[in-house]
N, C-alpha and C positions, 0 to 999 in steps of 0.2 A: 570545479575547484571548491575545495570548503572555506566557508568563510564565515570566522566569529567575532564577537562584539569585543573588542579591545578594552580592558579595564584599563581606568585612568588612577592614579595613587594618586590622591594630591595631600601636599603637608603645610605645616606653618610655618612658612619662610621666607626671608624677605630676600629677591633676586638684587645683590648687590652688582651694581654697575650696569643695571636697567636705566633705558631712557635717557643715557650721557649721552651731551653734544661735544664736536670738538675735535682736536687732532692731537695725537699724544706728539708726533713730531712738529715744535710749533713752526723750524724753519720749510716743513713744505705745507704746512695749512694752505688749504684753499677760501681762504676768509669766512670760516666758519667762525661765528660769533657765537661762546655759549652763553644758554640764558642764566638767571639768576637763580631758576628753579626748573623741579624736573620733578616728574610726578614716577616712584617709584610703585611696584606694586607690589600686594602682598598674597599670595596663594593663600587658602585655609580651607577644611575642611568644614559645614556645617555639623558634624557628626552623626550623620543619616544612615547606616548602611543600605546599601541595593536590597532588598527580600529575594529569598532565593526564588520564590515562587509568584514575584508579583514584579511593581515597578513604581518609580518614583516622576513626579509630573509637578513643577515647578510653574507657577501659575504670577511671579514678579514680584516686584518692591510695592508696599501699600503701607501708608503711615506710618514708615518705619519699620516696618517688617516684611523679609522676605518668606514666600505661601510658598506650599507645597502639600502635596497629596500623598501619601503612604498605601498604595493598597497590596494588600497580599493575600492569597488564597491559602485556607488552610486544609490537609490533606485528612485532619484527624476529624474535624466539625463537619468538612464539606460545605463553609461558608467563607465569603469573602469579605477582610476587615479593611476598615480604610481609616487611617492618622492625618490629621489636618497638620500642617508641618507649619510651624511660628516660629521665625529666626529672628531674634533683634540686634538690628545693626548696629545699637550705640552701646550694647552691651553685650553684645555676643552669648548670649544664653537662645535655649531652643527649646521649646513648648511643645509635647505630644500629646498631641489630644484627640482622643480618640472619638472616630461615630462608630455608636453601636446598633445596627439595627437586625431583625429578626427577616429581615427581605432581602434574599438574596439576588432580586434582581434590581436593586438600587445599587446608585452610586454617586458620588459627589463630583459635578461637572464643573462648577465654579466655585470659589472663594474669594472674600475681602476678607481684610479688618476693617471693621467702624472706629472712631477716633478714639472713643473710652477704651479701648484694646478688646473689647467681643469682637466672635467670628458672625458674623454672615455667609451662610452656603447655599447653596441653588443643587438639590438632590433629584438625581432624574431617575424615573421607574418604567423600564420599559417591559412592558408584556406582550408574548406570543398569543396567537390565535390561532390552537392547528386546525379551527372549523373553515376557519376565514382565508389561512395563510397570510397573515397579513400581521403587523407588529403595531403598538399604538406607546405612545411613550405621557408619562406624567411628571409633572414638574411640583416643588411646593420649595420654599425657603425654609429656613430654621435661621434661627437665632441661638448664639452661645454666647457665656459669660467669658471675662477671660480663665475660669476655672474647667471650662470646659461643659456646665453644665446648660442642656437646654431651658431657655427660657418663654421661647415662642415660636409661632408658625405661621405662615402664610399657605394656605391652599391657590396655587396657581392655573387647577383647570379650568375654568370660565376663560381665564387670559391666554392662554395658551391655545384651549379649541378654537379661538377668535383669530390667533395669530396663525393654525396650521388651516384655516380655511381661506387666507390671504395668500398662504406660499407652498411648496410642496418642501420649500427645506425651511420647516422653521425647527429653530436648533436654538439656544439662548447661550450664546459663547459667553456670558463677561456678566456682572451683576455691580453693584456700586449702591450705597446708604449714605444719605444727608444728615444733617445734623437735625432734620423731626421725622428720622425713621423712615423715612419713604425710601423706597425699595425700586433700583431703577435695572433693567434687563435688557440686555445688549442681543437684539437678532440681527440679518444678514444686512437689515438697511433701514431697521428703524428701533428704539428705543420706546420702552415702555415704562411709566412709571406706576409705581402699586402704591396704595394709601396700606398704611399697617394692618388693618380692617381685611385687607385681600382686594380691596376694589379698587376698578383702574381710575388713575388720578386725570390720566393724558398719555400721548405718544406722540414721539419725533421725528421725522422720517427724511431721510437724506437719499439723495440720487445714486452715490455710490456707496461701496462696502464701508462701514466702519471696521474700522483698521484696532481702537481700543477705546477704556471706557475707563475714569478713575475719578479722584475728587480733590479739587481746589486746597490749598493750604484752609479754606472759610469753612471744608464743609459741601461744598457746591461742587455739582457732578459737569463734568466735560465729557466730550466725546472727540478722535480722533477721526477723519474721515477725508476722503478727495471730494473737492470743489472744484469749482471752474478753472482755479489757478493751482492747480496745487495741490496737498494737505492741507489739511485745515483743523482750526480746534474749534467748537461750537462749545461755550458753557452753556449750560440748560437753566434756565428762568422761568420759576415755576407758576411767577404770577400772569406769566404770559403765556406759559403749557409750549413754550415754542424756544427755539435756540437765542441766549441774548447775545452778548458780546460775542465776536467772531474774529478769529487771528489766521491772517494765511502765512503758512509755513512756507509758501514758493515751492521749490525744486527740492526741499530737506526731504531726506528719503528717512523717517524715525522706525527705527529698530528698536521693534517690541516694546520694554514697559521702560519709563521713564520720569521724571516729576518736575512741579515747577517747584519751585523755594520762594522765598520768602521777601525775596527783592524782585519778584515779579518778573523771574528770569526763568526759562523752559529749559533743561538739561537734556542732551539729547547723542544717541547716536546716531549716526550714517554711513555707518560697514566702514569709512577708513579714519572716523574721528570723533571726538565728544566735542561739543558744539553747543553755545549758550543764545539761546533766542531770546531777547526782548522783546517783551510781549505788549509794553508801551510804544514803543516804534517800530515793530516791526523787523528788526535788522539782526541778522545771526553774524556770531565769531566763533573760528578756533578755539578749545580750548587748549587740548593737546593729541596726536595724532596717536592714532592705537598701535600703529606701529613703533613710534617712541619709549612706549611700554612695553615690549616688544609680545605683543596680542594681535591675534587676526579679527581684523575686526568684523569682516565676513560673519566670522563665528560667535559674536557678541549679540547677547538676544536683545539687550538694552542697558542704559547705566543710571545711575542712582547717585542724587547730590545730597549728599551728608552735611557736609558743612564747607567752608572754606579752603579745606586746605583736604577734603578726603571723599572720593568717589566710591560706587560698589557696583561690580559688575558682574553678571552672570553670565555664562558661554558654553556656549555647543559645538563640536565639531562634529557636525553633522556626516561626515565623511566614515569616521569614527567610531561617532555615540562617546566620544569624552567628553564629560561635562564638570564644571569647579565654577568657583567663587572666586573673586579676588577684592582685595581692598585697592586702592590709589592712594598713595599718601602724597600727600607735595612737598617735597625735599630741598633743600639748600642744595643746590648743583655740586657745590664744593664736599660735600659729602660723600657726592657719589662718584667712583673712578672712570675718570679720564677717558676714552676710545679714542682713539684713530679713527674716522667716519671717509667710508668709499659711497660714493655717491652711482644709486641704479637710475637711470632711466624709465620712465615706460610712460606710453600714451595719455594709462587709465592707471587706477589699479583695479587687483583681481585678485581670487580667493589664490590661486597659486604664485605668484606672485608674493602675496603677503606670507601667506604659511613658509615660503622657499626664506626669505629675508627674516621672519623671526626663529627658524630652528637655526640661521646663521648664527645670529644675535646673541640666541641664549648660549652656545657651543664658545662662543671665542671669548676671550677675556682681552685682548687688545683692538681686535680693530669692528666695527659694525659698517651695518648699513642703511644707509638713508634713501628713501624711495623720492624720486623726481617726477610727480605727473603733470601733464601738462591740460588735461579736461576738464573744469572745474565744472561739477551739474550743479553745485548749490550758488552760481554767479552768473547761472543761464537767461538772457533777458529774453523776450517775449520773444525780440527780435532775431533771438542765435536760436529759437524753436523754428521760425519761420524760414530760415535761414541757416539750415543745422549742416548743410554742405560747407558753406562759409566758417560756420563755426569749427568744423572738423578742419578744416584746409588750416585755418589759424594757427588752430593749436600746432599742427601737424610742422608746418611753419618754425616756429617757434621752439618746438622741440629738434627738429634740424640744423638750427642755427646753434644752439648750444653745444651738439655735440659736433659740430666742425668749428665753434669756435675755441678761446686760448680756455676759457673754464667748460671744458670738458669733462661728462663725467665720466665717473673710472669702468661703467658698464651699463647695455642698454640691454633692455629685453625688444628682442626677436619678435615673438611673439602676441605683444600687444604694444603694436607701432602700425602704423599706415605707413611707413618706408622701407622699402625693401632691402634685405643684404646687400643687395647687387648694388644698389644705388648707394649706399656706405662703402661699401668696397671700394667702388668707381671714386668715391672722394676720399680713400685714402685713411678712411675711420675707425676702421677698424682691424684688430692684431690678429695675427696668425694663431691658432688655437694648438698646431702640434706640436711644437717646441716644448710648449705646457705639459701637452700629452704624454709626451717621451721623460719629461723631467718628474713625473707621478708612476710613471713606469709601464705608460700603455703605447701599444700603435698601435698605427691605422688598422692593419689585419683584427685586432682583438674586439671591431665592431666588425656591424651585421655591412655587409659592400654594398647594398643596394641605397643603406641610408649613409654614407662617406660617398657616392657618388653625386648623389642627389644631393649632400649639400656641397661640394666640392666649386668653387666659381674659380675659372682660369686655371686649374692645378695646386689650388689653395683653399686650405682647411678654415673656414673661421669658428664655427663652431655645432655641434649636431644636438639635437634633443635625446633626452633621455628615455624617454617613450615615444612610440608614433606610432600613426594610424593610416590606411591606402584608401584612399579615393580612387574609383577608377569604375567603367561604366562595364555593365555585361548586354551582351545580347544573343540571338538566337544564331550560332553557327551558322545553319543553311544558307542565312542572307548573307552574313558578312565574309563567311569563311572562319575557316576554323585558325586562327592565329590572335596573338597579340601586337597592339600596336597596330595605328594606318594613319593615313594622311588625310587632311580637310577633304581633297580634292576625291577619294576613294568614299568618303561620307557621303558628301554632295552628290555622288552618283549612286550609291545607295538610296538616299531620301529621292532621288527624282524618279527610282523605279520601286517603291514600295510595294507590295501586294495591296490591292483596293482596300480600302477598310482599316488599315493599318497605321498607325501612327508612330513618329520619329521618338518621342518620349510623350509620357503622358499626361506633362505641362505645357505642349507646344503650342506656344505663340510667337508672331514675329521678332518678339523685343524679347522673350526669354530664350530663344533662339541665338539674337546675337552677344545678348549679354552671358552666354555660357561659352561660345569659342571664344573671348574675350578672355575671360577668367582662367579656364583651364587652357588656352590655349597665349594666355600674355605674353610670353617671350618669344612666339613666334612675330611679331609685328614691333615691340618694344625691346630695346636693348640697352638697357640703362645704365650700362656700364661705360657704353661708347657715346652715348646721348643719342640716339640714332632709333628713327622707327620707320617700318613700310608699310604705311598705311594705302601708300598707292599701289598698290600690288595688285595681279590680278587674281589673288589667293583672297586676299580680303574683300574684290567686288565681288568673285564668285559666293563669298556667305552673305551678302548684301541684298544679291539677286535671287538667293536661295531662301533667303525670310521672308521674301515677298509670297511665297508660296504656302506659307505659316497660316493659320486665322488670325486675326488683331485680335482676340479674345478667347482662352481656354474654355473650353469644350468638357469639364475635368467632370467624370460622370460620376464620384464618388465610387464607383466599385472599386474591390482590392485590387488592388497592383497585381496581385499573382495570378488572378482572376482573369485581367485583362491582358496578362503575358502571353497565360495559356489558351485563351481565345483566339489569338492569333490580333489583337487589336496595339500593341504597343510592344514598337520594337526593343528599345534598350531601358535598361534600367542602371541610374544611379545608386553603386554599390561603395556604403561607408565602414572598411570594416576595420574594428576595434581589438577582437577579439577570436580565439579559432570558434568559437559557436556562432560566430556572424559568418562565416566561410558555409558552413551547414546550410545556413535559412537562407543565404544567397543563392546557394546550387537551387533548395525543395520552391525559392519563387516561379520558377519552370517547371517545375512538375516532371513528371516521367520523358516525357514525350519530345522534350525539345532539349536540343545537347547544348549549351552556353557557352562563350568564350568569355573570358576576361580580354575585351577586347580596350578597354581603354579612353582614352579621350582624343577625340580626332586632331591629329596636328602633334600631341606630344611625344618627344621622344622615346626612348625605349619600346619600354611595355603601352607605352600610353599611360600607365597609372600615374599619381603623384602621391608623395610624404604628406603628413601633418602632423606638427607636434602635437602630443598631452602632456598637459602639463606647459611649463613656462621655455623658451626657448632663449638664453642669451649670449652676449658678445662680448667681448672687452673691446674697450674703447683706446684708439692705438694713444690717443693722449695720456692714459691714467700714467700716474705716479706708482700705484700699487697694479701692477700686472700681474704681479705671482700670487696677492691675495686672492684677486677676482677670478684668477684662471683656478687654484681651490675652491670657490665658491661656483663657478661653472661646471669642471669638470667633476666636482659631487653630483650634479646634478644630470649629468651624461652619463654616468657609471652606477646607476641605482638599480642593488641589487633585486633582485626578484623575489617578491615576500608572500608565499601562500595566504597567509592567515590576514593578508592586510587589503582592508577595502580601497585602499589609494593604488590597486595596482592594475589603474586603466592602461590600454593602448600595451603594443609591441617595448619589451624593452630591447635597447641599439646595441648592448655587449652581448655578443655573440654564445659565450656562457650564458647569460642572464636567458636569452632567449632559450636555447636549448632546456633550461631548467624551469624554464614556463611551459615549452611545450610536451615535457615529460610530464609536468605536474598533472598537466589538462587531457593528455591522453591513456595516463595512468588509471585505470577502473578499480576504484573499491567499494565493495558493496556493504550496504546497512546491517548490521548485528546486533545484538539485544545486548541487556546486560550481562548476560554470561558467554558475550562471544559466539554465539550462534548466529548461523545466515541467518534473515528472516525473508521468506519466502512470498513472492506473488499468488496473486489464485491461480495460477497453472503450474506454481512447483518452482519457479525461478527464482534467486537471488536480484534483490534489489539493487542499481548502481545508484552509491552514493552521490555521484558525479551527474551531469545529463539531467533529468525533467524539467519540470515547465511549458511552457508553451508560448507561441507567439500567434495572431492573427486578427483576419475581421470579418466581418459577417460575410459568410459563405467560405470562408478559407480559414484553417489552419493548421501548424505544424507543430509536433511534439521535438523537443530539443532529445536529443540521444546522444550516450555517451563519446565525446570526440576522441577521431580516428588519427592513426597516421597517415592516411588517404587526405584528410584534413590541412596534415601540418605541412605535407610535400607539397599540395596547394598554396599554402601560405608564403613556404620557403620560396617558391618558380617566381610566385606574384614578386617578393622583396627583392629577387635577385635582378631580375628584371627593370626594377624600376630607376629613373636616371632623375627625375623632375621633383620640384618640390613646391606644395601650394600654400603659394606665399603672400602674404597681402600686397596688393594692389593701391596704387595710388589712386584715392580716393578723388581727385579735380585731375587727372586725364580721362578715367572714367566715365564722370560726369560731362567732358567737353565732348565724348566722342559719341556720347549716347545724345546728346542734345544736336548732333549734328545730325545721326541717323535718322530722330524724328522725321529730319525734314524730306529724307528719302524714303523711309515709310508712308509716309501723307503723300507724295506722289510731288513734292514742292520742285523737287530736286533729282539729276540722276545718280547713279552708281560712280560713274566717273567725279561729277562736282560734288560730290559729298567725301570720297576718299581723297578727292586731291584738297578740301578744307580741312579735313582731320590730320591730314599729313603735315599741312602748313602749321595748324596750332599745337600741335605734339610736338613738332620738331623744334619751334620758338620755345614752348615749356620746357621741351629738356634742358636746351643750350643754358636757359635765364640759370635754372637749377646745377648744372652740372659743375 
């Protein structure tokens, strides 16, 4: 499949009806209270163009200006120029300033601004040795005015041989200047400071990576790094050559570059918010949620406090390569129009997730959506670390009780929840999806059958993903039989008569043994619809009695997997596949010699395989008030078409069209042609396919990707039709009680009998309390 870098246009506009709280119908509000302010945003370009021949590298907010690097190779000189990029964000003007140098193997790795508005750059010269084969790299600083022209230099090799004979990656990410010119240089775990002279002043060395490097409202350089607890900010004190003051951040996850202000407050992102830390106590708040804005904050490198009432933030969609700028202005709510607000669910948030709720957002002009999480990591105490089962159950808790109680919200994601469909179904929570279906103009027939089976509980639709991907195990025919699908009990006599030398999988240990028919095999034992489990079974002492035959401890010799297939040492391999080039490299980890079945997972129905969504998976909530909204924001999300040129298009798509025109895309061969339409030919006279290369492997094994077959997609199709099951999250505290029971059968405390008739007793009390 071809696949190119999507340009993003961005213009100067302000998204009106961004960040409104509220309910346009005030008689069914959900007591949404709106606030008095709302932080609107504003797109704008810096006015940069891309080089056609080079690329652009954004290096953060620094006293007031946003850096960046301009390089581009010129076709006519045969050298490469580089533009230091100065954006000012109180007055929006933008500074090119050029380096010009006669070395083409230099190039500018870092940049600040100093306070007086000069640049500071860190220029790295790397040279080849073809006596040696070996590369050696030189560092030095310069100094610029804000005209751009040089005024000074530091030679960095003395510092630098000192620092590459301490590490094999010394590299100097980040550089930072004080207000008397010393010159500070950010490596993988220690800081060094430089007297203007060249000579080293002192160094600072932390236990973990530093994360970033910048300078105090005073003048005075910080460093960003992980501590005992945490993040952490170290300022550097020079009369001490060692870190003074020190602020732990806790659990604050900072996204890229950021500043403190002027009230002694730390600005900060964490992927779902901007968040102000007091750096006198200690204690972080909200400011406002990035989704509010309607931004993924995922894709937010970091944010930038202007002043009171106005943010600056820069983003990436790394999925993409879209990248812009945005202002935050703080708005009189009353300003900005009105929404309808349907409230999502979800455990956490996530990059899909977020990205699914703001292309909602920007598309509607009446109603939006507001994300419900219930994990909070920036509120995590010592004690929910030590206790991160308890803290999951809590939330998990907590989030259940909402959506069976009277303020329900109008939809939960599937996908990032520790509750299962089955177990919402069972209480009644959730709405039927094809009434929807049929009212948008689709049926059941117009998905792929394997995935409307698979998610189908009792005869009923609630809702299916838009992409998805087949878990499902292979192994060597001879042993198992040429078929798909088999029973625990067809396993179990498998692994009792293995060939010598051979092992069940190639992580086999007692406890990974039974925590896998557990997982893929849950609904054989749990039935959470009816609250009912057979723990006492003698299907589940027989995998009880079978782990005892396991080592307590992997054996795992680091050779390749394919390696040890073909050797005859490891029977089944766990097969996750994505895409028709993973069907390929699945077949070549056998090698010639040994014919594979997709045989499956032992115990599950059908084929033995199971579903997994890409991408976000959700429901409606049979409580919502707005069904019809949330069933167009779902079933957008099940019917996504199939987009060659687009990197977001992981995993199988479920409309049966969509499918078919992925796998023409991907089995379709065109080959490379020059500018003037000519094949260009391999050294033996062949045409090149555009489609197919690459490779995969590890020492001693690998395989060349080759253009995908129809041999391939029939594979594909037999696996999807086949499949009945779907691998869905597990309740996280049955899990855990049943595993803690096992211990005691493992250690020999206990038998096969008294352990499945205790896990039976406390599974069967957790459903009823829950059901």
């Amino acid at each position: 499949m071809k696949k190119k870098l999507l340009a993003f246009a961005l213009s100067l506009i302000m998204v009106a009806g961004l960040a409104a709280c509220g309910n346009g119908n005030t008689e069914e509000t959900k007591n949404v209270e709106r606030p008095a302010y709302v932080y609107v945003p504003e797109y704008f370009d810096w006015g940069v163009e891309e080089p056609e021949n080079g690329y652009i590298n954004t290096y953060g907010v620094v006293n007031g200006y946003m850096l960046g690097i301009k390089s581009e190779w010129s076709n006519e000189t045969h050298q490469q120029s580089e533009n230091i990029l100065k954006y000012s964000l109180v007055d929006g003007t933008l500074e090119e300033i050029p380096y010009i140098s006669d070395n083409s193997n230099e190039y500018i790795n870092a940049v600040t601004v100093q306070q007086e508005g000069g640049i500071a750059a860190c220029v790295q010269e790397y040279i080849w040795d073809e006596k040696t084969r070996e590369g050696q790299a030189f560092y030095r600083v310069i100094f610029m005015d804000a005209a751009g022209q040089v005024t000074g230099e530091i030679d960095l090799a003395d510092i630098y041989a000192e620092m590459a004979q301490k590490s094999d990656y010394a590299y100097i990410n980040n550089i930072a200047v004080d207000s008397d010119q010393v010159v500070y240089l950010q490596f993988e775990q220690e800081i060094v400071a430089v007297n203007p002279d060249g000579s080293k002043l002192f160094s600072v060395e932390t236990d973990n990576w530093i994360q970033n490097m910048g300078n105090m409202n005073d003048g005075s350089v910080y460093a960003v790094y992980y501590g005992q607890n945490g993040s952490e900010i170290g300022v550097i004190d020079k009369n001490a050559k060692a870190f003074g003051t020190k602020y732990e951040l806790g659990n604050n996850n900072l996204n890229g570059f950021f500043n403190i202000a002027e009230d002694n407050m730390l600005y900060f992102s964490d992927s779902t918010s901007v968040r102000k830390l007091d750096l006198t106590t200690g204690k972080s708040e909200e400011v406002f949620q990035w989704l509010s804005v309607d931004m993924n904050g995922q894709y937010v490198d970091g944010v930038n406090y202007l002043d009171e009432k106005t943010f600056f933030a820069h983003y990436r969609d790394w999925s993409s390569d879209e990248e812009g700028f945005v202002k935050l202005v703080k708005t009189d709510s009353s300003l900005v129009p009105e929404k309808t607000i349907l409230t999502l669910a979800a455990l956490s948030s996530d990059s899909n997730i977020q990205a699914d709720v703001v292309a909602f957002n920007k598309a509607n002009t009446e109603y939006r959506i507001e994300l419900k999480t219930y994990l909070d990591y920036n509120t995590m105490t010592e004690a929910d670390y030590q206790n991160y089962e308890q803290f999951l159950s809590d939330a998990t808790t907590r989030m259940l009780n909402d959506i069976t109680g009277k303020d329900a919200p109008d939809m939960i994601s599937l996908s990032n929840s520790n509750i299962s469909m089955a177990t919402l179904a069972s209480k009644g929570a959730l709405e039927e999806i094809t009434p929807y279906l049929e009212k948008a103009g689709y049926s059941e027939e117009d998905f792929v059958a394997g995935v409307v089976n698979s998610y189908k509980l009792d005869g009923k639709l609630y809702t299916m993903p838009g992409r998805f991907a087949i878990q499902t195990t292979m192994a060597d025919s001879a042993i198992v039989g040429d078929k798909e699908g088999w029973t625990l009990q067809e396993a179990l006599e498998v692994i009792k008569n293995l060939p010598e030398g051979m092992s069940f999988s190639e992580y086999d240990t007692q406890e990974y043994f039974i925590q896998k028919c557990l997982i893929y095999g849950y609904t054989n034992f749990i039935d959470e619809q009816n609250a009912s489990c057979n723990f006492d079974s003698e299907e589940f002492k027989a995998i009880l009695e079978m782990a005892k035959t396991f080592p307590t401890e992997s054996d795992y010799s680091g050779e390749a997997t394919p390696i040890l297939i073909q050797n005859g040492e490891v029977l089944t391999m766990d097969a996750g596949i994505s895409s028709l080039e993973e069907v390929q490299v699945c077949l070549a980890y056998f090698g010639d010699k040994i014919t594979p079945t997709f045989i499956g997972y032992p115990g599950v129905s059908g084929n033995g395989a199971l579903l997994s969504s890409y991408g976000s998976t959700y429901a409606i909530c049979s409580k919502s008030d707005y069904k019809d909204i949330a069933a167009e924001f779902i079933i957008e999300k099940m019917t996504q078409p199939y987009e060659p040129e687009d990197y977001r298009n992981w995993g199988f798509p479920s409309l049966k069209k969509e499918l078919d025109a992925y796998i023409t895309d991907q089995i379709t061969v065109e080959y490379i042609k020059d500018e003037n339409g000519e094949l260009i030919l391999d050294e033996e006279g062949n045409p090149i396919p555009e489609n197919g290369g690459g490779s995969i492997g590890w020492e001693g094994w690998m395989y060349e990707y080759r253009p995908c077959t129809q041999e391939d997609a029939d594979i594909l199709l037999e696996l999807v039709d086949g499949i009945e099951g779907v691998y869905t999250n597990s309740d996280s505290t049955i899990f855990s009680m049943i595993m803690e029971e096992v211990s005691y059968f493992l250690s020999g405390a206990k038998t096969a009998d008294e352990v499945a008739a205790l896990i039976q007793n406390r599974i069967s009390l957790y459903l009823m309390q829950n059901s």
